[in-house]
N, C-alpha and C positions, 0 to 999 in steps of 0.2 A: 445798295451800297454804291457811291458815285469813287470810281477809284480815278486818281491824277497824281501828275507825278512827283513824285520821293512820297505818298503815302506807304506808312507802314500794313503790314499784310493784316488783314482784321485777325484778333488773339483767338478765334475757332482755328485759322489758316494756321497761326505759327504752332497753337497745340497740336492741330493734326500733320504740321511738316516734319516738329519732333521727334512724334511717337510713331512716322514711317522712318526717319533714319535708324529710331532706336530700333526698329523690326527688317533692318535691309544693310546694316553695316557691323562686320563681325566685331570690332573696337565696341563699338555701341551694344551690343546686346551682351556681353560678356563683363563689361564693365559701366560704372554707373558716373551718368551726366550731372554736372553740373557747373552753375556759372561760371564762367571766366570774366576777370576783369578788362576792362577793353585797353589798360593802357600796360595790362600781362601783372600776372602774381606772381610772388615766390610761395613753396610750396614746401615743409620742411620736415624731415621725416627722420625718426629719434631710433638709435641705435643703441639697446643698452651691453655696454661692453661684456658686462658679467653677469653670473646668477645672482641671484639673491643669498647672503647672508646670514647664518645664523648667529644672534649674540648670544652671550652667556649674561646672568645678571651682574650687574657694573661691570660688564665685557666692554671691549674696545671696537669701535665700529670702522669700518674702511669705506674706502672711496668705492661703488660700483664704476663710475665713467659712462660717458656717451656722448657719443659722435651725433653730431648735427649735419644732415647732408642737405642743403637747399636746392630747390629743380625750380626754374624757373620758365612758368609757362606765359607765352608770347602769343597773342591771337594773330590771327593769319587771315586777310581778305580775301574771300571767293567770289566769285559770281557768276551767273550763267543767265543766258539773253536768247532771246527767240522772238522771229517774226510771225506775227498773227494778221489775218487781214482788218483794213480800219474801220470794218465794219462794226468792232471789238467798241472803237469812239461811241459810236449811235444806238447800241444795244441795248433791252432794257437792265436793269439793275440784277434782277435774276441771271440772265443771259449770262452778263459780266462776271457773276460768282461763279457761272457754271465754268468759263472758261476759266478761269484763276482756281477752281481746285484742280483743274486739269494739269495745269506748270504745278501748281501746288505739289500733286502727286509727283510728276515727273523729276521737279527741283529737288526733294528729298529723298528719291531714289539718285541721285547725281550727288548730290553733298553726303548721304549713307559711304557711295563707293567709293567719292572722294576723301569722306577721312580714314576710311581703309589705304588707299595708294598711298596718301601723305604720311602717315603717321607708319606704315608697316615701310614703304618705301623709299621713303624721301623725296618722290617724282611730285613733280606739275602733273594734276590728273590727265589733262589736256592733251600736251602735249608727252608725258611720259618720260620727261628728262630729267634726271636730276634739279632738284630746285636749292640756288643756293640761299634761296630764304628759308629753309625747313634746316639746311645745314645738318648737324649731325642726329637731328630731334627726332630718328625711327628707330623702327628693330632693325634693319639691316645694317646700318651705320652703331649703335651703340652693348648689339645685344652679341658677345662675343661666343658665348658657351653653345655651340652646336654639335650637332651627329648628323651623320650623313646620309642618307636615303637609300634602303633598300628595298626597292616594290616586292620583293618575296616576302620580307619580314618588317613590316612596316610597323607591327604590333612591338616589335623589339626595341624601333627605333623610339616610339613615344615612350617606352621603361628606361631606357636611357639617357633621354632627354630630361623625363622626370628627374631621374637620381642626380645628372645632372642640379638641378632646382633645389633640390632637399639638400643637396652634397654643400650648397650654398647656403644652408637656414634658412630658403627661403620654401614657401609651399605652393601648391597650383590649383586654383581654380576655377580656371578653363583652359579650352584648346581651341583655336584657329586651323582648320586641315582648308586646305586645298581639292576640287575634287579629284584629282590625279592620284592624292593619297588617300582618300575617303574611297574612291574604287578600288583602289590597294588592301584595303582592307576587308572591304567588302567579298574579294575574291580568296579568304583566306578559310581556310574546311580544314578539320580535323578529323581525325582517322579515321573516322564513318562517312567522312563525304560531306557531314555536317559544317552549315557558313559557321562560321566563331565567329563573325559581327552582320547576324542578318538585318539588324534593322536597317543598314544601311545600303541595301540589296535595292536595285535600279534605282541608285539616284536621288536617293533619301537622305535628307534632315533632319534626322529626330530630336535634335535639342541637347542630348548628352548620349555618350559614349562608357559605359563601367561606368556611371553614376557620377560623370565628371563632364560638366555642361563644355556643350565642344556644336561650334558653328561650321558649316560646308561651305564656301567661299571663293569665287576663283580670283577674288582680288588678293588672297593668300601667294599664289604666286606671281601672277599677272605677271610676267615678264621676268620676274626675281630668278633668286636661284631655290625661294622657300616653297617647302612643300606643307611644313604645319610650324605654328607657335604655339609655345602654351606658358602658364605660369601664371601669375598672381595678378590677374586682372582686375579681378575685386579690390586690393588696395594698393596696387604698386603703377594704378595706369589709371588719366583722370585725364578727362575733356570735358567740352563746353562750349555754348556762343557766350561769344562775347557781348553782346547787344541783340536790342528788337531787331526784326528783319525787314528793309528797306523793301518796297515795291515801284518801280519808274515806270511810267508808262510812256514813252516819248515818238513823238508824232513828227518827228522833221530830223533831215540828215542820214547818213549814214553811221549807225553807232558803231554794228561792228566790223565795219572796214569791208563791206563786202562789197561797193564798190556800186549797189543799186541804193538811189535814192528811197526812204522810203514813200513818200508823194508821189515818186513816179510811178511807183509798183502798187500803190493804193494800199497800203500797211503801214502798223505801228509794230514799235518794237519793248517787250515785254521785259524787263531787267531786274534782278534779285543780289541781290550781294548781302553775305554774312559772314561774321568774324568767326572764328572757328581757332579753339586753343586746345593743348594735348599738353601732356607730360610722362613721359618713365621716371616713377619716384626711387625705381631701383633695377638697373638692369642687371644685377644677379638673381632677380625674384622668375627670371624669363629663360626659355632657352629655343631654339630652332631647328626644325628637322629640314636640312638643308642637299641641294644637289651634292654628288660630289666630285672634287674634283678630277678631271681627265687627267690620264696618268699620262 
């Protein structure tokens, strides 16, 4: 495989970048990918006001109603860049794929955590600031129904969060914890000394929590004030790339401002960028177990 620049990643690379974000990012494994269009979709989700109806024969029938909410999801450009040496140029063709599933791996461990930050957070992964391209498109910014965090009773705090969610019509299934709260829980024994949640005893993953698929995560809080989310990730929360995934290989200049040539330092520099869209189809379908606040 002769790669040069602006080729796209061979379509083994892009299935295998995929299906490591979908196994390394709690947005992604809890809910399910798919396209986004690159110049953004609307996204339209039917609220029917009332129950169903019974008629009597030549009975009079009424209006049920329903609300039409449109979420309009917007792709968002990332990318991430790394110098390799320019030996990377003269290598044979093998070589070359070995090192490109190496970023391979690496990029889709980086775009996984990244649509966890953007979409729970609203931050530039980078640099961890608010980003006012993402504007108000996360859980922290649109997801108002919270409970507040108490590491004694952390089991309390997800029944309330729940009831929270159900109290809305809406149902949950999954949960996003943090492991600050997943050890919380893990230290939780009842009256015999016995764990009430050992699968999750040193640091464990197990996939689901009471038969309610729930991912370990520290991009749950990274810096936030959240310790777990949970709600209707199966149909209230949708992402995607927006397009193939770019590959540049570029041999002259300094691209990312680092201030070394790369000719001088005998390197090429490696560059990936990919669109990346989200949407909440409904933030009363979600709720957050969150710090609380200092009195």
């Amino acid at each position: 495989m002769t790669t040069s620049k602006g080729n796209l990643f061979d379509p083994t690379l892009i299935t295998d970048l995929i299906s490591k974000v979908k196994g390394n990012s709690s947005l992604a494994i809890l809910s399910g990918q798919k396209p986004v269009a690159f110049n953004g979709q609307k996204e339209f989700t039917f609220s029917m006001d009332k129950d169903i109806d019974i008629v009597a024969e030549n009975g009079k029938k009424t209006e049920g109603g329903v609300t039409i909410a449109p979420v309009t999801i917007v792709p968002i450009k990332v990318e991430y860049g790394a110098r390799v040496s320019d030996e990377f140029i003269y290598a044979t063709d093998e070589e070359k794929i070995d090192i490109l599933k190496a970023f391979n791996d690496g990029y889709a461990k980086k775009l996984a955590r990244g649509l966890d930050l953007m979409a729970f957070h609203g931050v530039n992964p980078r640099t961890k600031e608010v980003s006012a391209i993402i504007g108000k498109n996360s859980f922290d910014t649109s997801i108002t129904q919270t409970v507040d965090f108490n590491a004694a009773d952390p089991d309390t705090n997800i029944e309330a969060a729940v009831e929270l969610v159900q109290g809305s019509e809406g149902v949950v299934s999954g949960m996003a914890i943090d492991t600050q709260f997943s050890s919380a829980l893990a230290k939780m024994r009842d009256n015999s000394n016995n764990r009430l949640f050992p699968t999750l005893a040193w640091g464990a993953n197990p996939g689901s929590i009471n038969g309610l698929q729930t991912d370990v995560n520290n991009t749950v809080a990274s810096g936030s004030k959240d310790y777990a989310i949970l709600g209707d990730f199966t149909n209230m929360f949708q992402w995607g790339f927006a397009k193939q995934i770019p590959m540049e290989v570029i041999q002259y200049g300094d691209p990312d401002n680092s201030g070394q040539d790369l000719k001088g330092y005998n390197q090429v520099y490696l560059r990936s960028e990919t669109y990346l869209g989200w949407g909440i189809m409904d933030t009363n379908s979600f709720a957050r177990v969150i710090k609380p606040a200092e009195a």
